[in-house]
N, C-alpha and C positions, 0 to 999 in steps of 0.2 A: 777411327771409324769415319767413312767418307761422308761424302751429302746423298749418296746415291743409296746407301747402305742406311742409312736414318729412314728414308721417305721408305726403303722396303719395310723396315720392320713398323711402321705408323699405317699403311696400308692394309699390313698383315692384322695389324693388332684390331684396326678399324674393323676389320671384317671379321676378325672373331667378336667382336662389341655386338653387332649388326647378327650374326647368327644367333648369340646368347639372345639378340630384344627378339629374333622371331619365336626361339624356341620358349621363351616367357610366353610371349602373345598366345603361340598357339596352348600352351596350357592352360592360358586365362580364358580361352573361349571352350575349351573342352569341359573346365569346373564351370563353367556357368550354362553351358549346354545341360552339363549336370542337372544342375538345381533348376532351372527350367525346365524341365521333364517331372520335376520333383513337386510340381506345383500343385495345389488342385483344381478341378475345374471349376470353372465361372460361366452361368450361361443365364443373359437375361431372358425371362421369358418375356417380356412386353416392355415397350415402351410406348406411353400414351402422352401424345404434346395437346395441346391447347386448340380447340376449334378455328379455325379461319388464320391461322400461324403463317404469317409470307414466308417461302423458300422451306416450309415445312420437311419435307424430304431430305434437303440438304443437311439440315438442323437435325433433327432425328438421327442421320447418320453420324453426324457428328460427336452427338450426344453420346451416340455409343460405345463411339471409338474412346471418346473419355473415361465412362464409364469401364471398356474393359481394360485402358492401361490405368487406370485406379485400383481395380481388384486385380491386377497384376500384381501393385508393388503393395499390396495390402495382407494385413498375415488372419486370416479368419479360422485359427488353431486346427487346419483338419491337416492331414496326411496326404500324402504324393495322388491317394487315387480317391479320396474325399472329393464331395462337386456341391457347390450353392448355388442356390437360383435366388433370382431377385427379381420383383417389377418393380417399375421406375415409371414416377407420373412427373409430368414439367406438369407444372400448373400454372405458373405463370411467367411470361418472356415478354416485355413492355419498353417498348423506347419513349423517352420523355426528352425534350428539347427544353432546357432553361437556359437562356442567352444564349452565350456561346458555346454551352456544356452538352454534350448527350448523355443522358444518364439511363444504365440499361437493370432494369430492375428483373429477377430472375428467385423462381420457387421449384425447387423438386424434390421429391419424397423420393424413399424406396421403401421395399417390404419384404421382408423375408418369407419363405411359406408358416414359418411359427408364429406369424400373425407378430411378431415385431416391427416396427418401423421407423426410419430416420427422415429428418426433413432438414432441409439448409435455404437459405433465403441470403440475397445476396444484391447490394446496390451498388454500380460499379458507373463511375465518370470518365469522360475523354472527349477527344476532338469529332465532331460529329462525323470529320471525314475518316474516321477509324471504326464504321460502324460494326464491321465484318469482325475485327479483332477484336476488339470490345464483347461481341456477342461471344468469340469463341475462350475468351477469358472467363466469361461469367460463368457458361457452362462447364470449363475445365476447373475451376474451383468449386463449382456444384457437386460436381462427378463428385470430387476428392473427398468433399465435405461427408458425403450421405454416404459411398462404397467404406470409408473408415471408420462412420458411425456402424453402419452394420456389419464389418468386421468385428468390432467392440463386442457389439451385440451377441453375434455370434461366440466368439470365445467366452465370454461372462454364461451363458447356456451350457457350453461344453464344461465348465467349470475351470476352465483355465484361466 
């Protein structure tokens, strides 16, 4: 077998590896296309932040984008065409300066329409020049905190 006849069949075989990982891939995104269609819906109805909140807007939005990849990956026992609603209060979002520390202190509820509710509270430190990331920490552990508790919630009701 020459040198020329090796590198074809290493080529060949490359390229059969290479079609096997696309046709993997594309099955990997067709079952999870699946199961995402498979979800139920999630739609907050309100979010209420805190009076006189700087960058209010931005924050709010943010909130919610956390809020709904929380109850994305959150299991709240219902079926493909099952839907929960939640309002969600920040009650409080506070920066405090100790030395060199910013520390962003953070409170938010949710409530389910059955008149259940979760609450998470969260103190969180860094470089005061991180104050943006910092804030979106605090809230993305908030989200996760309260949309899991009232998942909980929710299936303990369903009886599951």
């Amino acid at each position: 077998m020459g040198t020329s006849e090796a590198r074809r069949r290493g080529t060949s075989r490359r390229a059969a590896l290479g079609l096997l990982a696309l046709s993997g891939t594309w099955l990997l995104c067709e079952e999870t296309a699946q199961a995402a269609s498979a979800r139920p819906g999630f739609h907050i109805d309100r979010v209420t932040m805190p009076a006189g909140l700087a960058r209010e807007a931005e924050l709010r939005k943010y909130l919610e984008r956390a809020i709904r990849l929380a109850a994305r990956k959150a299991d709240f026992g219902l079926g493909p065409k099952g839907r929960v609603e939640a309002r969600f209060v920040l009650t409080e979002l506070s920066y405090h300066h100790e030395g060199s520390v910013l520390s962003v202190h953070g409170r938010l509820s949710g409530r389910l329409p059955s008149g259940r509710s979760a609450e998470s509270a969260i103190h969180f430190g860094g470089k005061p020049s991180d104050e943006a990331r910092l804030t979106r920490q605090v809230l993305d552990i908030l989200a996760r905190g309260v949309v899991t508790r009232l998942a909980d919630l929710e299936r303990k009701r369903r009886g599951l």
